[in-house]
TISEPA-726562 format. One record per residue (C-alpha): y, z, x. Coordinates in pm, whole numbers, plus 50000, padded with zeros to 5 digits. Each point is the difference from the previous one (the first is absolute). Example, Ala and Ser with C-alpha at 12.3 -4.5 7.8 and 13.67 -1.06 7.14 Angstrom:
# residues 2
495505078051230503444993450137
END
This chain:
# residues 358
906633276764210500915024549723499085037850129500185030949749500115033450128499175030949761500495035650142499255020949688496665015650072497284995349791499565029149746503595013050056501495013149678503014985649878498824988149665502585029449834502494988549775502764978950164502545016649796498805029450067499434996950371503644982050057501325023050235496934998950215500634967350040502995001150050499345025950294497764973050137502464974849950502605021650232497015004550288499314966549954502904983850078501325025150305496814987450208501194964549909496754990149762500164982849695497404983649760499904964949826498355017649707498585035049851496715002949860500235032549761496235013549931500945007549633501064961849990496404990150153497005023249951498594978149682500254967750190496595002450171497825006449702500004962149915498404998450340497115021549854499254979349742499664966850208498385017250249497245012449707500214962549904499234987950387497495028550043501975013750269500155037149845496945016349810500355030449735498395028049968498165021549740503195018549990502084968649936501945005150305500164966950225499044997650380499694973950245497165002750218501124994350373496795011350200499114970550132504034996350161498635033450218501755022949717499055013749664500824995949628503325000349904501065013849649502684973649849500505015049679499025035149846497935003449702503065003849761501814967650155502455020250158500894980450380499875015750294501734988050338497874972050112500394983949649503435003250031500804985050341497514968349866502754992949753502655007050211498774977250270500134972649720503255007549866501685002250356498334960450050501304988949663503515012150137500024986650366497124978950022499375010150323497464988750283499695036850182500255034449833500765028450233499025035149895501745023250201498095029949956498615033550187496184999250170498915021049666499534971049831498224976150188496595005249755502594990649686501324970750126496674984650113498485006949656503064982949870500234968150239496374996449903500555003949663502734974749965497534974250238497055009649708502564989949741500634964950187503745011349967501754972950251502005028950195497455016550069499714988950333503585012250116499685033249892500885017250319499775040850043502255008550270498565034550062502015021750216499185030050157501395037149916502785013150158500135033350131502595028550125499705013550350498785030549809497334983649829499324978049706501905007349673498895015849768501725003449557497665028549994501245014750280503394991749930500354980250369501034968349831503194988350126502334981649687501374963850124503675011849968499505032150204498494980950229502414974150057502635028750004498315014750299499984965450185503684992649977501035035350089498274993650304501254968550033503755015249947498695031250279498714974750292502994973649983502335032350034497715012050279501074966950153503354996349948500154966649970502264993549681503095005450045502224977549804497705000549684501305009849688498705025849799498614973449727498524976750306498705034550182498135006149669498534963549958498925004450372498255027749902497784988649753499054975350142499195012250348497735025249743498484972049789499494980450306498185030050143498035005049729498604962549862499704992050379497855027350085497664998949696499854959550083499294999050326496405013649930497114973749916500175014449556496525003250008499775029850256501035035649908503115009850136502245032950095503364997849931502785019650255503354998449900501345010750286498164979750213500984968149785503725005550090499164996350399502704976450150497674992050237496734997049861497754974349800502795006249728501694983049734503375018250175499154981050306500154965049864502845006749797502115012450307498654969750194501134976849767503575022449951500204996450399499964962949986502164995949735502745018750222499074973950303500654974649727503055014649873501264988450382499124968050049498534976149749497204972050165500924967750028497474978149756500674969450184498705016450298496214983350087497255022950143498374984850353496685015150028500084998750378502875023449991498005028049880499685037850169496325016449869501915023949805501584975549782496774974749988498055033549877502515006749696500014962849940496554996249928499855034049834503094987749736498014966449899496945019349875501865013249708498764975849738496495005650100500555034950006501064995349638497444976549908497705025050161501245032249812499544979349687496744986850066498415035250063502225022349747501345019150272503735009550070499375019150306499654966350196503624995349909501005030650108497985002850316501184964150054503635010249966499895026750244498784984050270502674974149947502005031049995498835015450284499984965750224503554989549961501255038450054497924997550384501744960850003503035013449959499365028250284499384973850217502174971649949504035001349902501174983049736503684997249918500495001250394496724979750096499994980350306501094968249875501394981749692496484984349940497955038950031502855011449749499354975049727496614999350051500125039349982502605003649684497584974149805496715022850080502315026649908500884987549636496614985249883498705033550125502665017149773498774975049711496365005250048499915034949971502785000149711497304975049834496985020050115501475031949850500804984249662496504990749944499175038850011502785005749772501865019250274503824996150083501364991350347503645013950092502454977650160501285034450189498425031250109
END
């Protein structure tokens, strides 16, 4: 199954000049790649705004869209439960519905895909029925797998921000903010020693980055949200951080003693604490088919922290470099590495890093 995500928002302006906006790009570029995210291809407005007025035309043809006295053209959506829709103005200028119809054609000439994901804010939940209906009007065969992921707002403890206000926080300022934290609590800690200044600094990031995409994740994206970057640094909460150090803890067991593969679980043998993170570690690929199913990340992320959270009381419990026998230690060292790999794995799929030490 082919899947396309777009995150540009409908009606954002970046139809300038690409030689003149280079070094906006290139700022973006810069942003882009510290928070690890990358893109098969750009779509530049100034590159795309004419493609939808072909769509006009046919959809004249199909008697889709009506014009007015004025000569402007509309669609007429009424009996969909919403209300006409202009398509083009009366001097056949587009606007940003006809643009995002050619755009959603150009994008499935590219990739041919069989699900287009539109990851874009609750604001525009009337645009992107209007243009999902549109598209099914036209018979246009993706129209079906147009997809709005709409995600809710996300607030500061002090309230939602605001450009007129001047309370909106820029991505790299943010991110700043995170890994000084990051770089205050591991101090607070004092749990390092032996890094060097270069690993201290990798650390650092991404303990911050962790914080940051884990905390925004772990919420279902279509509810509103406040964001705390304080509180998304917590060692000891429903954190990125947490994970992270869980999965830096068993790497140090690991660094120990390795788990014998040839070693052959017997069920019988099996204390409740080590049956409950058993059963816990084989949901992971419905968890994933889950998450993907209903658009959702957080299921990850709540997922991951439970598995988290259950091996860290396991390991409370029950020893295991100097478990009770050889048979509890391999069993123990091999819950202890697929663990380790399923929150490594978990992790990845929200783009954040694990450390091998913390």
């Amino acid at each position: 199954m082919r899947v396309l995500f777009q995150t540009v928002s409908p009606g954002s302006s970046v139809g300038e000049s690409l030689s003149n906006s280079h070094w906006v790009y290139k700022g973006f570029d810069i942003t882009y790649k510290r928070i690890g995210t990358d893109f098969n291809k750009i779509y530049y407005e100034s590159a795309t705004y004419l493609l939808g007025k072909k769509f006009v035309e046919d959809g004249l043809r199909k008697n889709v869209f009506f014009k007015k006295e004025d000569g402007s053209t509309w669609i007429d959506l009424t009996s969909e439960g919403l209300d006409e829709k202009l398509v083009l103005r009366k001097d056949g200028t587009s606007v940003y519905i006809t643009q995002d119809l050619g755009l959603a054609d150009e994008k499935y000439k590219d990739f041919h895909y069989d699900q287009s994901i539109y990851i874009i804010g609750d604001e525009q939940n009337y645009h992107m029925k209007v243009l999902k209906l549109i598209l099914q009007k036209l018979e246009k065969p993706y129209a079906d797998g147009i997809y709005h992921l709409s995600y809710g707002m996300v607030d500061l403890p002090t309230g939602r921000m605001k450009s007129r206000e001047g309370t909106v926080v820029d991505a790299d300022d943010l991110i700043d903010e995170m890994v000084s934290i990051a770089t205050r609590h591991t101090e607070d800690l004092g749990k390092v020693a032996g890094f060097t200044e270069p690993e201290l600094n990798e650390l650092h990031e991404t303990i911050g980055l962790g914080a940051l995409k884990f905390f925004l994740l772990r919420v279902d994206p279509k509810k509103r949200m406040v964001f705390n970057p304080e509180e998304s640094i917590d060692f000891h909460g429903f954190t990125g951080p947490f994970v992270q150090y869980t999965h830096a803890r068993i790497k140090s067991i690991l660094r120990k003693e390795k788990a014998d593969p040839a070693y052959i679980l017997q069920s019988h043998e099996l204390l409740p604490g080590e049956r409950e993170l058993i059963i816990l570690l084989e949901q992971f690929p419905s968890i994933l088919e889950q998450a993907a199913d209903e658009h959702n990340p957080s299921v990850i992320a709540i997922y991951i922290f439970t598995v988290a959270k259950t091996y860290n009381t396991f390991y409370a419990e029950h020893s295991v470099i100097n478990a009770e026998s050889g048979n509890k230690k391999q069993l123990r060292l091999q819950l202890s590495e697929m663990t380790s790999n399923i929150i490594s794995s978990a992790m990845h799929f929200l783009g954040i890093k694990v450390p091998e030490r913390m």
